[in-house]
N, C-alpha and C positions, 0 to 999 in steps of 0.2 A: 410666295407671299412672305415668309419665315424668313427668307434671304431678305426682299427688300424691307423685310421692318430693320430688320438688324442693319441694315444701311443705314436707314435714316436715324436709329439712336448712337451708332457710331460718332455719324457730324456732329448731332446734337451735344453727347458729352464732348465734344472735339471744341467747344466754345468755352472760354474763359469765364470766370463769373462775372467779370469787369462787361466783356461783351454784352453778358445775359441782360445785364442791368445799367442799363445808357443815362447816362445822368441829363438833369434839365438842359435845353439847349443843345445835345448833342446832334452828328445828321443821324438821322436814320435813310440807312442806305436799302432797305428794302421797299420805300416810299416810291411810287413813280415820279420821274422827274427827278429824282435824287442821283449827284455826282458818283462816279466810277470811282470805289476805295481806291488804295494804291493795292498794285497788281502784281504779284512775284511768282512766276511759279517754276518749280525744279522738277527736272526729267528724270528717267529712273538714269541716265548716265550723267546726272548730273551739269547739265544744259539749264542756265535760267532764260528766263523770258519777264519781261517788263513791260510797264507804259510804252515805252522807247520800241518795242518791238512789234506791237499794233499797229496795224494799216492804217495809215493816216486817210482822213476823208470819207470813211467809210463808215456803215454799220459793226458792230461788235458782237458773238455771238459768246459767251461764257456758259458753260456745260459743268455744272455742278455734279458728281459724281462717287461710286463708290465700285472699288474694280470687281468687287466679288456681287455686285447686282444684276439679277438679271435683265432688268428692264434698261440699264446705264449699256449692258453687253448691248442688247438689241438696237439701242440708240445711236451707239458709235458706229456698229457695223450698219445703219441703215446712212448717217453721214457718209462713210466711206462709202457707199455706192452712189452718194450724189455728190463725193468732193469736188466736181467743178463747178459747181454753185457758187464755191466761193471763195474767197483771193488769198493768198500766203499773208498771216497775220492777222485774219479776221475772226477764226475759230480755235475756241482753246476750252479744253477737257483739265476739268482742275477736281484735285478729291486731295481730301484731308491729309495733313503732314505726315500722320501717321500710318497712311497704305503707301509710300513708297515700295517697301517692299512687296507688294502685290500685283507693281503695274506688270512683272513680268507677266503674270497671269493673263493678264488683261488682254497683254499686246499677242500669246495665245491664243486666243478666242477672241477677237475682234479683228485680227491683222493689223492695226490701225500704221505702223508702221511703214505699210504699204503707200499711206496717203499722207504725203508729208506737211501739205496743207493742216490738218490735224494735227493741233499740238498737244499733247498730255503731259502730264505734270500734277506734282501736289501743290499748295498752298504753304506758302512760306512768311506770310506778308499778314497774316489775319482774316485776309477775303472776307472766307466761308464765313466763318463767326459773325459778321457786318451784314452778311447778305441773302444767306442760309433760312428760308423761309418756314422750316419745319416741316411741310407736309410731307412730301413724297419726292422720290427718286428716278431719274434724274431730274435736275432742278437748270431751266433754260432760262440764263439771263440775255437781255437783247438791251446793248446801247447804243443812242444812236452817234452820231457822228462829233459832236461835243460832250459825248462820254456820260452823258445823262440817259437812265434809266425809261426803257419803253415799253417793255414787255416781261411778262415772265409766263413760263408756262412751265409745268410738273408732269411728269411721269410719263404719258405720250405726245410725241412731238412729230403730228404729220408734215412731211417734205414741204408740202402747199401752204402750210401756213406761217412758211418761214420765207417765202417767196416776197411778200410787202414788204420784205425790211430789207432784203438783196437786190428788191430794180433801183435802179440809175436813180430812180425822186422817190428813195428808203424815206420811210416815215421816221417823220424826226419829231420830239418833245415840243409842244405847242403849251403845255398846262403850267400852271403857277402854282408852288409848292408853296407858298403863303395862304392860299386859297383851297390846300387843301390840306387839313389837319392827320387826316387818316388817310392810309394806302389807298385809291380810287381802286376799285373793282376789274379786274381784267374781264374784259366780253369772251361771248363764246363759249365752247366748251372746257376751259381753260380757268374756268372764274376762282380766283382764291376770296374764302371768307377774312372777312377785313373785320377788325375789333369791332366796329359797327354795327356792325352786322351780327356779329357775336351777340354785342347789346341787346339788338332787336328781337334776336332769338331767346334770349332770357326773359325779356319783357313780356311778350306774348306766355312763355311757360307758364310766368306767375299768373297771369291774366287770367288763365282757363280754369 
């Protein structure tokens, strides 16, 4: 538990203040429906990876991550046992600019290098900062195929529920982000509290 808090305030201070605080009109890329920041990430041998290196046509899965977490270990080596799920370029393991040095660790105790599908890497580009939802570790962003934002799930990520976004008719962005002011609600057991929601919970407080 102590390892993954220390994860998640790692990312946390790992954001700009500029980040912290989006000025009017800005995207927010944590919105569903919201555009794919720009994407950079560097290897521990220093291998970058881009927009340009993403499977075209396909679903997108980004793995927000910290190498020294437990829950981030258990998640990678659980993809490495199902890497043929999914196609050279479609999954990428990104963690703060600042653990480069740790991914040897990583690759340690996950083998990940075994499955070269799996691409790991820091963040070079600002990502995390833009996208980085605060809760918990690991942090699964899923885009669909014009790079707009569909899912997000934290901390456990069963195999099966990554299956709708890998068949052949992957759920793509149908919503209108005009139409929706705040982050919609992910279903299931996956749900993140949305400022809304936060609201409602305050409102009730004073209520009682």
């Amino acid at each position: 538990m102590l390892r993954k808090l220390s994860a998640v305030i790692f990312l946390a201070l790992s954001a700009s203040p500029a980040a912290l605080a989006q000025g009017a009109g800005a995207i927010d890329y944590r919105q569903l429906g919201a555009p794919m920041p720009p994407l950079r990430i560097v290897t521990d041998s220093g291998k970058v990876f881009t927009e340009k290196d993403v499977v075209p046509g396909e679903n997108l899965f980004i793995m927000l991550f910290n190498p020294t977490c437990g829950h981030c270990e258990e998640a990678a080596r659980l993809l490495g046992d199902n890497d043929s799920l999914f196609k050279d370029g479609q999954l990428y393991l990104m963690a703060a600019s600042g653990m480069r040095p740790h991914l040897g660790y990583f690759e340690a105790v996950t083998h990940y290098k075994k499955h070269p599908v799996i691409r790991v890497g820091v963040d070079s580009s600002g990502f995390i900062e833009k996208t980085f939802n605060y809760q918990s570790l690991p942090e699964l962003l899923i885009y669909d195929r014009n790079r707009r934002l569909v899912h997000t799930m934290n901390s456990t990520i069963p195999i099966d529920s990554l299956r709708p976004y890998l068949a052949p008719n992957a759920r793509q962005w149908t919503g209108s982000l005009l139409a929706s002011p705040t982050t919609p609600p992910v279903t299931g057991p996956f749900k993140i509290s949305t400022p809304a929601d936060e609201r409602r919970k305050a409102s009730k407080k004073r209520d009682r």
